[in-house]
C-alpha positions as protocol buffer text, in pm:
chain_id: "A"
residue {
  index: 1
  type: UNK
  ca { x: -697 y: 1875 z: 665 }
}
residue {
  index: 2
  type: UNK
  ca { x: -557 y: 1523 z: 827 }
}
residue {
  index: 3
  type: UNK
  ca { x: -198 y: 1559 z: 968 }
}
residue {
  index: 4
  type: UNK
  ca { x: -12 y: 1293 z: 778 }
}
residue {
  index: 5
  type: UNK
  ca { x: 304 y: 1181 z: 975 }
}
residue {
  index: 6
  type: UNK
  ca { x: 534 y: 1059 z: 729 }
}
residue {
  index: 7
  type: UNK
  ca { x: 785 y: 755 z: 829 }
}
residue {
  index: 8
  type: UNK
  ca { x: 1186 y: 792 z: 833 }
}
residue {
  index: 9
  type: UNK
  ca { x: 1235 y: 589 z: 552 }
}
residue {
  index: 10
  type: UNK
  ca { x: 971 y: 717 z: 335 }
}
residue {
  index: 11
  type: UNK
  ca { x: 1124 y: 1092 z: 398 }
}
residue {
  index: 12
  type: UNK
  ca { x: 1401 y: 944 z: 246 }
}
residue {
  index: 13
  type: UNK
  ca { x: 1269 y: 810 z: -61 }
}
residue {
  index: 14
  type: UNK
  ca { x: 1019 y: 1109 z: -125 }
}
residue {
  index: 15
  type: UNK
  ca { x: 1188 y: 1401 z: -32 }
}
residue {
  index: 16
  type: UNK
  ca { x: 880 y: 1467 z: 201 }
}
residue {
  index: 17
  type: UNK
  ca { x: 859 y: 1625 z: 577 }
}
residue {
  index: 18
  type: UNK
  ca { x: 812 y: 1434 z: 879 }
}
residue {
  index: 19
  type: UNK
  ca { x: 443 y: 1555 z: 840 }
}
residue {
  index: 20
  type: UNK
  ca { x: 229 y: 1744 z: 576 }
}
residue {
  index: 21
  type: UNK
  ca { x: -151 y: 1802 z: 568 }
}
residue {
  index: 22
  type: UNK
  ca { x: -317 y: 1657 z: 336 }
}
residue {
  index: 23
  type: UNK
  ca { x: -719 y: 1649 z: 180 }
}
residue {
  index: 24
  type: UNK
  ca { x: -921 y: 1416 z: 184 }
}
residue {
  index: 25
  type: UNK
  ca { x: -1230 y: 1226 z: 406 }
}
residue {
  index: 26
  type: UNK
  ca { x: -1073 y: 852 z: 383 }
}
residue {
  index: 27
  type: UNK
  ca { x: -742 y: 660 z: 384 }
}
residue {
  index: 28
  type: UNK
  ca { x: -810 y: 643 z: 19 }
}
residue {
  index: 29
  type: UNK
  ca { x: -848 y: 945 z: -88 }
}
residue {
  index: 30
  type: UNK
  ca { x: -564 y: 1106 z: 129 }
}
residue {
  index: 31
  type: UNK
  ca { x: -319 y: 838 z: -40 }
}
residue {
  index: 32
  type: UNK
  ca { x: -402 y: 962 z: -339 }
}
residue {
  index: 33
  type: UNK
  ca { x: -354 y: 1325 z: -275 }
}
residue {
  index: 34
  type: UNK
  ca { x: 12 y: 1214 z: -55 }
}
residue {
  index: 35
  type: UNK
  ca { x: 64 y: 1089 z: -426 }
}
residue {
  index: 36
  type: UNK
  ca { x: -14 y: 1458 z: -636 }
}
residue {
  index: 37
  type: UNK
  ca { x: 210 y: 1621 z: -302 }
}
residue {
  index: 38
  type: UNK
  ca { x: 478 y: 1369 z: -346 }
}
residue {
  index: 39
  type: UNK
  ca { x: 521 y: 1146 z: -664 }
}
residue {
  index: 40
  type: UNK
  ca { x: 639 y: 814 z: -567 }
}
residue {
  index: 41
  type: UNK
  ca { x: 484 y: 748 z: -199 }
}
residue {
  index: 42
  type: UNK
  ca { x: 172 y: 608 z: -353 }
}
residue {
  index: 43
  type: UNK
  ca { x: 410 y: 311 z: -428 }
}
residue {
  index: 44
  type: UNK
  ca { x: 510 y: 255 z: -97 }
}
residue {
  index: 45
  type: UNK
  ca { x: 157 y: 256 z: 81 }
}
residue {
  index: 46
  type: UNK
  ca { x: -59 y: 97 z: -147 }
}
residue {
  index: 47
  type: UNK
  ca { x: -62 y: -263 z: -342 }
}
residue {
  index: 48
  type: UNK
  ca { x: -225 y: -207 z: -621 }
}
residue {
  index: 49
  type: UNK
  ca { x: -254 y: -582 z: -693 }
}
residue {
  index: 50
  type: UNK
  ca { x: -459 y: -630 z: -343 }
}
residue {
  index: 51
  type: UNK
  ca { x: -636 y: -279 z: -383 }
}
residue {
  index: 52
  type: UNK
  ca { x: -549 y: -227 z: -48 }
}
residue {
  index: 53
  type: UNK
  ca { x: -258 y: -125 z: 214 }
}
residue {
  index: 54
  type: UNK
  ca { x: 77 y: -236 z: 177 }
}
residue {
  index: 55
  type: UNK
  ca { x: 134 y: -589 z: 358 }
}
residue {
  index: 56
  type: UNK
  ca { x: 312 y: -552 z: 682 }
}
residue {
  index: 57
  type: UNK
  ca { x: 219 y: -140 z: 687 }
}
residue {
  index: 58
  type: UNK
  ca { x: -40 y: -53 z: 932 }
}
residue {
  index: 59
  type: UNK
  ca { x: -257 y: 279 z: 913 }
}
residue {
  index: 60
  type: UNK
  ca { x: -286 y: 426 z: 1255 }
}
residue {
  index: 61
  type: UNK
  ca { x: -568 y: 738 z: 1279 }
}
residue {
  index: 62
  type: UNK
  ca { x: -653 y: 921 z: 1520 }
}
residue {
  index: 63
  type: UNK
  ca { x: -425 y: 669 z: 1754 }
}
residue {
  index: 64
  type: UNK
  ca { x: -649 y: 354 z: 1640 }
}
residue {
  index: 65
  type: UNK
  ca { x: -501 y: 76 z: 1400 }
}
residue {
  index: 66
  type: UNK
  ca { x: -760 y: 114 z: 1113 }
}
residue {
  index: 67
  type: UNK
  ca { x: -976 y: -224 z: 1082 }
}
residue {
  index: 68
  type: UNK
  ca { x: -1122 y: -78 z: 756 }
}
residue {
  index: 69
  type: UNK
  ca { x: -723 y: 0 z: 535 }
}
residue {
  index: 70
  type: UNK
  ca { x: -842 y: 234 z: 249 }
}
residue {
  index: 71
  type: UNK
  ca { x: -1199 y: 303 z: 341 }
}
residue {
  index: 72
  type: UNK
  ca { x: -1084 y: 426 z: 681 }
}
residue {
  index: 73
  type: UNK
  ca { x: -1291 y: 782 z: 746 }
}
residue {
  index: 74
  type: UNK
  ca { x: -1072 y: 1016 z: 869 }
}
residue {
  index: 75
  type: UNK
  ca { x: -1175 y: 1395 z: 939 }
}
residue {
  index: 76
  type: UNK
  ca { x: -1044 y: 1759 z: 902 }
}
residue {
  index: 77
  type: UNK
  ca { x: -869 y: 1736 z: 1208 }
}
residue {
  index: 78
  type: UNK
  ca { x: -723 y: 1382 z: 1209 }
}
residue {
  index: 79
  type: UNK
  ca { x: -380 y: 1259 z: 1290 }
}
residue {
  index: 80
  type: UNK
  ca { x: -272 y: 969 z: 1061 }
}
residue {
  index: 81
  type: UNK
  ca { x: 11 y: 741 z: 1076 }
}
residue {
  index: 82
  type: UNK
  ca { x: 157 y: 464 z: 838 }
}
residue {
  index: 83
  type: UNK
  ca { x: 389 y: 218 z: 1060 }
}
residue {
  index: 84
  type: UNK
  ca { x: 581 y: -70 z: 983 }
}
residue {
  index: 85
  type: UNK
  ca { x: 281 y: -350 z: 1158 }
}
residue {
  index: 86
  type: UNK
  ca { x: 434 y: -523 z: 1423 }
}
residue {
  index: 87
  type: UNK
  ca { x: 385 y: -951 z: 1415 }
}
residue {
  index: 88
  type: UNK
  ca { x: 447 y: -1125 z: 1668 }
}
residue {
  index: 89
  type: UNK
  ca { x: 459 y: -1526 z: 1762 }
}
């Protein structure tokens, strides 16, 4: 399962680790099970309204920033990352 590395402030807010394995073959999909693991993260990565990431949240996998947000493939042994997105200007 994909190593999810979860941010300081979301640890806060959910209760969770600093990282937790989680199922699932795309960005998507391990969102959604984050969610079932711990209720109320969901909220924090994903705009529902957009049907996408979280503006100004950036989904790092296997050390790449995702181009692709939720449809992302990630694999069994994955490393993911959700980080603050850094502008610049």
């Amino acid at each position: 399962m994909p190593d999810v590395w979860i941010p300081a402030p979301m640890q806060r807010i959910t209760g969770a680790p600093d990282r937790v394995q989680v199922a699932g073959a795309t960005v998507r999909q391990v969102i959604n099970n984050l969610e079932q693991l711990h209720p109320g993260i969901k909220e924090l990565l994903y705009d529902e309204e957009l049907d996408d990431i979280t503006p100004g949240l950036a989904v790092i996998v296997d050390g790449d920033v995702s181009q692709l947000g939720l449809m992302e493939r990630v694999t069994d042994d994955s490393e993911m990352h959700f980080l603050p997105a850094i502008g610049g200007g």
